[in-house]
ZAMARGU-4260 file (C-alpha; in steps of 0.2 Angstrom, whole numbers, plus 5000, padded with zeros to 4 digits):
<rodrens>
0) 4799/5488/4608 | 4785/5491/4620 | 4780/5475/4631 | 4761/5472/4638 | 4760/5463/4653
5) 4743/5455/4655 | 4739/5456/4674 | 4733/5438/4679 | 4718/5437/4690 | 4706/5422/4696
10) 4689/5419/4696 | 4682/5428/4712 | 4665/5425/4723 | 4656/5437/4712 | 4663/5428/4699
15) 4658/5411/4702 | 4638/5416/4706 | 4636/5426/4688 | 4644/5412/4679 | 4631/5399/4689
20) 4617/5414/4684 | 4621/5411/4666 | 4620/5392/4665 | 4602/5394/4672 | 4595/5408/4668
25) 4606/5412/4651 | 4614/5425/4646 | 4598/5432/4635 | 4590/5447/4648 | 4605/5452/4658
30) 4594/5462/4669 | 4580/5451/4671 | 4597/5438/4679 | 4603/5453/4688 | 4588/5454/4696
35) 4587/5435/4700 | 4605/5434/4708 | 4602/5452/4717 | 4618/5460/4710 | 4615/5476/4701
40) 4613/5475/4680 | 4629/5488/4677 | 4639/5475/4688 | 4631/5460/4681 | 4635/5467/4662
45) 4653/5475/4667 | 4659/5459/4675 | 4653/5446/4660 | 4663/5458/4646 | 4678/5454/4662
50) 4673/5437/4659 | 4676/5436/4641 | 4692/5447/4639 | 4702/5436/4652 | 4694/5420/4651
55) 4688/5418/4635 | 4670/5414/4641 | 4661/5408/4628 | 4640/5406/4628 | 4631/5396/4617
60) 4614/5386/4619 | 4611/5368/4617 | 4599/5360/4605 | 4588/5345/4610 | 4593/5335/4595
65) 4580/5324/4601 | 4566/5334/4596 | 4572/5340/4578 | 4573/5323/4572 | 4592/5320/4575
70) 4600/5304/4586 | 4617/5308/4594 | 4632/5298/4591 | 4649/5295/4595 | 4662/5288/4586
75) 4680/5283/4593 | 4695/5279/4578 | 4712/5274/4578 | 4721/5279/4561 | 4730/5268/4553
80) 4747/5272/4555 | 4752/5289/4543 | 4734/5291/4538 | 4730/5304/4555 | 4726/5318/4540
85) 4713/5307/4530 | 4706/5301/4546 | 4702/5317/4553 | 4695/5324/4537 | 4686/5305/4532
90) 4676/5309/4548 | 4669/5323/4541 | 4666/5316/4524 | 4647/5315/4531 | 4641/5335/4535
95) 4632/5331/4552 | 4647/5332/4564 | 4646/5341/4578 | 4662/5341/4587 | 4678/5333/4582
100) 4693/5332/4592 | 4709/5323/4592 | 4717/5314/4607 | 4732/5310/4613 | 4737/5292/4607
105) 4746/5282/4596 | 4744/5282/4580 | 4734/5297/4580 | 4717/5295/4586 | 4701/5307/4587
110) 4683/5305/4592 | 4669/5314/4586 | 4652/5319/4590 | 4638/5318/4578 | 4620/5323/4575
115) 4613/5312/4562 | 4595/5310/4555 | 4584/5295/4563 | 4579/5288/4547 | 4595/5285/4541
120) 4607/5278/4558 | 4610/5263/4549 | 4616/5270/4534 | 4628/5282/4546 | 4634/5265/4555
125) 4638/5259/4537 | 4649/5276/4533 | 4658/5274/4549 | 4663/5254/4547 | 4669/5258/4527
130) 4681/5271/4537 | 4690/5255/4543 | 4687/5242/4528 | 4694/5250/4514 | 4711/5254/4528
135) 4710/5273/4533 | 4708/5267/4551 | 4714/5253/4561 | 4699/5251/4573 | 4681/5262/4574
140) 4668/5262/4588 | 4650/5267/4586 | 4641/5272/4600 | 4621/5279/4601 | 4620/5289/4613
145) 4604/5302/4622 | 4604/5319/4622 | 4618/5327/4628 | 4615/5334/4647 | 4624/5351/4650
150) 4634/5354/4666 | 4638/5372/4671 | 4649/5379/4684 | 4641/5380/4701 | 4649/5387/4719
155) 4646/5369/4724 | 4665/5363/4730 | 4671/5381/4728 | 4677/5390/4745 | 4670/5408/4746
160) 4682/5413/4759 | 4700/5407/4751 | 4692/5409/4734 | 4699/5392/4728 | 4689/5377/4722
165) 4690/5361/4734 | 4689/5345/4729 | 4681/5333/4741 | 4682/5317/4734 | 4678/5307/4748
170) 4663/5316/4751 | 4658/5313/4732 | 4658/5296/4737 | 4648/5298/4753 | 4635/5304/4743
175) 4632/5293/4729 | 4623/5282/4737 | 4609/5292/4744 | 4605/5299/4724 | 4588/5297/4718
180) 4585/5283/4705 | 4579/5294/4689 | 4589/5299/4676 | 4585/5316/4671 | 4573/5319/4654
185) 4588/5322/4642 | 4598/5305/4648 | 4582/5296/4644 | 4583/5283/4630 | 4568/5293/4617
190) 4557/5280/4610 | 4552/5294/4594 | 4560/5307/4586 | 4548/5321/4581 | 4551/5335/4568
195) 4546/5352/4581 | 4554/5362/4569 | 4552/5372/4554 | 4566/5381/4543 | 4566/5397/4555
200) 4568/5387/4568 | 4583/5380/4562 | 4591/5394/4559 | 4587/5400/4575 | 4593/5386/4584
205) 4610/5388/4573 | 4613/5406/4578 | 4611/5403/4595 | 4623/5388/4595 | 4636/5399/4588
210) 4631/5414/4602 | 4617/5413/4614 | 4618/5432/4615 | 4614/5433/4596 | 4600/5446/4595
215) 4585/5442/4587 | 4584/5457/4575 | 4600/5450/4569 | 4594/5433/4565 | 4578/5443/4555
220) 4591/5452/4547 | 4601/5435/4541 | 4584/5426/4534 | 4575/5443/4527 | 4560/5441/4537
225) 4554/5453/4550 | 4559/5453/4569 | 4540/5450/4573 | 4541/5435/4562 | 4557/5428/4572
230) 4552/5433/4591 | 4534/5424/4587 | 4546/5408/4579 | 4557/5409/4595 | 4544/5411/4607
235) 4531/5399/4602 | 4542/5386/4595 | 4560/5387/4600 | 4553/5389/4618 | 4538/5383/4619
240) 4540/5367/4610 | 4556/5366/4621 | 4569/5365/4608 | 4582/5371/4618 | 4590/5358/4632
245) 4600/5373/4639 | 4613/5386/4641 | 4633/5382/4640 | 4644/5392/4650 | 4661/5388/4644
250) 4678/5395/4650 | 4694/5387/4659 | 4689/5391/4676 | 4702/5382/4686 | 4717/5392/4687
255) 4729/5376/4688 | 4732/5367/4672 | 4720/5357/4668 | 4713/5345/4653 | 4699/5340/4645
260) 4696/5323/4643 | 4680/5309/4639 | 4677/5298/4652 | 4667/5280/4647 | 4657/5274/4663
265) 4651/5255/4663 | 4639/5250/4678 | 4631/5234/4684 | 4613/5241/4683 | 4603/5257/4678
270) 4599/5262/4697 | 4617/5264/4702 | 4620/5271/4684 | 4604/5285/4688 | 4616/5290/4707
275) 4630/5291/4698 | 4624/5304/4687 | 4615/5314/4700 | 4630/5315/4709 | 4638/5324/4697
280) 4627/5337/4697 | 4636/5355/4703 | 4654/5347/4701 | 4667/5358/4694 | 4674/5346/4684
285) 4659/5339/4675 | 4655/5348/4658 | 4642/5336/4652 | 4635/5317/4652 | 4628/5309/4638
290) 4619/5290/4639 | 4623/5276/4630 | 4608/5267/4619 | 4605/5250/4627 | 4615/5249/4639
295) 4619/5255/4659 | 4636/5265/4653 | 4636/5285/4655 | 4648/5295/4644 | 4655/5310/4653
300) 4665/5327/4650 | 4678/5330/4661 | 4688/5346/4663 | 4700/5342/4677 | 4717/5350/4685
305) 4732/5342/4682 | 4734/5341/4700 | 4719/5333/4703 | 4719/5318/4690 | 4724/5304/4700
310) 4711/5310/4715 | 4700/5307/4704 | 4705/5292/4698 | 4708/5283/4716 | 4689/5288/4718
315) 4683/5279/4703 | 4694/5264/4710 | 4687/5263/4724 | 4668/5264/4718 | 4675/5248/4706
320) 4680/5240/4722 | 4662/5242/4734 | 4652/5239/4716 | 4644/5257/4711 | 4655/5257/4695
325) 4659/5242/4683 | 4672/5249/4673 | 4682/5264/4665 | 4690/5270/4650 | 4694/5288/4645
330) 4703/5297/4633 | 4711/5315/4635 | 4709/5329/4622 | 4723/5338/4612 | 4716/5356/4613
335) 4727/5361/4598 | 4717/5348/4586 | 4697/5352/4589 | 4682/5358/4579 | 4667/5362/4582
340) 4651/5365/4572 | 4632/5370/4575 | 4619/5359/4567 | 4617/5355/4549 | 4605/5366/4546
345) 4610/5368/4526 | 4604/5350/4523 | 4585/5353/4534 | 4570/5356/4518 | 4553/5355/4519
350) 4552/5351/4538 | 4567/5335/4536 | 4584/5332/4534 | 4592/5326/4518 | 4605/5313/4521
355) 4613/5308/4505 | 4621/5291/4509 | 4628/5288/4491 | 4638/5305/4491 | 4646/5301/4508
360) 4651/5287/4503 | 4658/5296/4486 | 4666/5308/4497 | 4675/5295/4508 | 4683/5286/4492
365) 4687/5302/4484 | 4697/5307/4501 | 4707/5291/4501 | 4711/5291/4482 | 4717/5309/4482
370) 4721/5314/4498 | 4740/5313/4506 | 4741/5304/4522
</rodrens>
């Protein structure tokens, strides 16, 4: 039998300045970000096709839930023990999921990330504390939180010369001090939720979630329209009501071991809350950060070596101990048990969302009647 050897390589210089390219400028005119970053298109274009084959790159864009009339929310639960298999699928009984992911505990545990419909938050917070009364899970935690605020891979930390990322986490500390004191737009608490978009848009914004390289004449294709009707949707609403928060550049770019995990950041006030957010711009480890609704805590996406954990975690220590962090919890990701899924766009008629509280709750009893723990 035949054996094929992969040949390893890492990320190089070039590498790391196209993958920082496509976190700003996205991955939508390749030649229009050749031209930005000075490298020529064929490169550019040869090198991101590299990117995926070896590295599972992976572009999608990021909605701004905000401004389609959704509220993010996580939620934390512990099964009760032997039910891990209706917990999981009890979590999806309502259809407005985002992300779901197990992690590693005992007894099984997952977390999720959801979208759901303003006008209805309170009936979700109802769904979610069912879950626990009628005995599927031991505990739940609801949590509101802003927009999510993407993170992408930039050279910051990383050594052009040796080719290797550093991680400076005294100097991390140095600066956190001398960060500016506003959050960014997408870690502000909204006050409204508008409805900027249509049906197109939606559909849109879905096909892009799933590939931000989708091509427009495709989409057009999909919802039996013509591509002048989708490009004038995409520009003059998509764009230009600024329904897009940005570009995520996803791929395991450390070439230790590493793990993912979801970091909860308490602090004593919102101006040393607003510094340590901003000073997590342009670091490696960072994929995202998401605020917490009424209070001065931060949650976080972390994608960390192995090797690096308890770096890290001497560093939070130690901004516990001078008073720029009040507290920390975190929990890692199993990779093997994850899910991921673009907005709900088949429940959005007539310019809103239908949320049908009665058949969630159907669902939910129906799962714990019939299905085997």
């Amino acid at each position: 039998m035949k054996r094929v050897l992969r040949m390893h390589r890492q990320l190089d210089s070039l590498d790391i300045k196209i993958l920082e390219a496509l976190g700003i400028y996205g991955p939508r005119n390749i030649s229009k970000l050749a031209k930005r970053i000075n490298v020529p298109t064929p490169t550019v274009r040869d090198r991101v096709k590299a990117l995926k084959s070896h590295f599972s790159l992976f572009l999608r864009t990021s909605t701004y839930h905000t401004f389609i009339g959704l509220k993010k929310a996580f939620v934390f639960a512990r099964a009760t023990p032997g039910y891990g298999r209706l917990l999981w699928e009890s979590m999806k009984a309502c259809g407005y999921w985002l992300y779901l992911t197990a992690r590693y505990d005992m007894p099984e545990s997952f977390y999720g990330i959801y979208g759901i419909p303003i006008n209805h938050t309170e009936e979700f917070k109802q769904l979610v504390e069912r879950i626990e009364k009628i005995g599927i899970a031991q505990s739940t935690h609801l949590y509101w939180s802003t927009c999510i605020h993407t993170l992408n891979i930039t050279d910051n930390w990383y050594d052009h010369e040796s080719e290797r990322w550093i991680f400076e986490w005294n100097k991390w500390i140095e600066t956190i001090e001398s960060q500016g004191t506003s959050l960014p737009n997408t870690l502000v608490e909204s006050q409204s939720y508008p409805q900027k978009a249509d049906r197109i848009d939606i559909i849109i914004l879905k096909e892009l979630e799933k590939n931000a390289e989708c091509k427009l004449r495709d989409i057009a294709r999909l919802l039996d329209v013509s591509p002048q009707t989708v490009q004038y949707h995409f520009k003059n609403h998509v764009i230009a009501k600024d329904l897009i928060e940005g570009y995520q550049v996803f791929l395991p770019h450390f070439e230790a071991l590493s793990d993912s995990y979801c970091f909860k950041f308490d602090f004593h006030d919102k101006e040393i809350m607003a510094r340590f957010a901003l000073s997590l711009k342009g670091k490696p480890f960072v994929r995202s950060i998401g605020k917490i609704f009424g209070k001065h805590a931060l949650f976080v996406h972390i994608y960390l070596p192995r090797e690096e954990f308890r770096g890290f975690t001497d560093s939070l220590s130690e901004l516990i101990r001078n008073g720029q962090l009040k507290n920390c919890d975190y929990v890692i990701e199993d990779p093997s048990r994850r899910e991921l899924q673009t907005i709900s766009y088949e429940f959005f008629r007539d310019k809103s969302w239908i949320y049908d509280h009665k058949e969630h709750m159907k669902r939910l009893h129906e799962l714990a009647t019939t299905f085997p723990a």
